[in-house]
N, C-alpha and C positions, 0 to 999 in steps of 0.2 A: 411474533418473533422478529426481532428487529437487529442491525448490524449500524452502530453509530460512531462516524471517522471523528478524528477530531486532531489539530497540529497541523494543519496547513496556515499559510503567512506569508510576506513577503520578506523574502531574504536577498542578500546580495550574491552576483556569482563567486564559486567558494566557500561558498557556507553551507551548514548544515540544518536540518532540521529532523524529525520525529514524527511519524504522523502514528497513532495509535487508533484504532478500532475494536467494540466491544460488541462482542454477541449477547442477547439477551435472552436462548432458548438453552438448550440441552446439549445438543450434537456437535456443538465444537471438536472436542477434542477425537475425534471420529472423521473429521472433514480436513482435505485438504483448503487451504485459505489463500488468500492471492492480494494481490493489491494491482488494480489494473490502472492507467491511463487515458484522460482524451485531453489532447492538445485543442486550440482552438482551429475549427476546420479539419482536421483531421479524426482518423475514426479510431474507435478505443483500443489498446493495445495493452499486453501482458505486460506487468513490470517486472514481476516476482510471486510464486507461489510459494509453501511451505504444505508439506506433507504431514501428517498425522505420526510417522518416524521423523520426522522436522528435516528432512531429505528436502534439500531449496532445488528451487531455480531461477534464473533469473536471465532477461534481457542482456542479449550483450549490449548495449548500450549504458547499460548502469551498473555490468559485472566490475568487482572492484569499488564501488564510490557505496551503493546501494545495501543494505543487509537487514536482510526479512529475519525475525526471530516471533514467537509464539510462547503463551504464558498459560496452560492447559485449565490452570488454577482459575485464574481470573477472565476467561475466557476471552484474552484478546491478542490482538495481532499487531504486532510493534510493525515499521517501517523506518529504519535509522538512512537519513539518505546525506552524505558530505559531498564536499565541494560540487553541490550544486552549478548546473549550467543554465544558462536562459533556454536552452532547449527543451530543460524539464521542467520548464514553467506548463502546467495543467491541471485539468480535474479530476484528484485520483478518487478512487474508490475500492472502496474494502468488498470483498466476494464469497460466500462459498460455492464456488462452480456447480457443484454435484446438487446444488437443491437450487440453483440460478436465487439466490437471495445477495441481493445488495444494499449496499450502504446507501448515504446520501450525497455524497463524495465531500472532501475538502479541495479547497484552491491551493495552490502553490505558483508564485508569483517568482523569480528568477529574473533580477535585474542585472545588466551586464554593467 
């Protein structure tokens, strides 16, 4: 059972990207799902979750720019994230917390 990110790149600051993530078992649509961060040197940090009632949360840091959505169907996890900052330049990673199963992360590069 495998969880594979894909949509990271580099963008300019202001801009948007997409990053998507697909589970490859069963229990998706049963799991809360997350998209977490690690900046370089810094340690890894929540971005946004999505509930199984698709009930978000999210970082104040990225409330407003960032929106987690979820596809029950095709068992994946959208991350639509706009006007990107060089702050959010890192390595995200797709999660389902409750079974600790992770992705392989994608880069997001954030040029000012």
């Amino acid at each position: 059972v495998q969880l594979q990110a894909c949509g990271g790149g580099l963008v300019q600051a202001g801009g948007s990207l997409r990053l998507s993530c697909v589970h490859s078992g069963t229990i998706f649509s049963i799991r809360t799902v997350a998209w977490y961060r690690q900046a370089p040197g810094k340690q890894r940090e929540l971005v946004a979750d999505i509930a199984m009632t698709k009930h978000t949360n999210y970082a104040d840091s990225v409330k407003g720019r960032f929106t987690i959505s979820r596809d029950n169907v095709k068992k994946t996890v959208y991350l639509q994230m706009n006007n990107l900052k060089p702050e959010d330049t890192a390595v995200y990673y797709c999660t389902l917390p409750y079974d600790n199963l992770w992705g392989q992360g994608t880069l997001v590069t954030v040029s000012s």
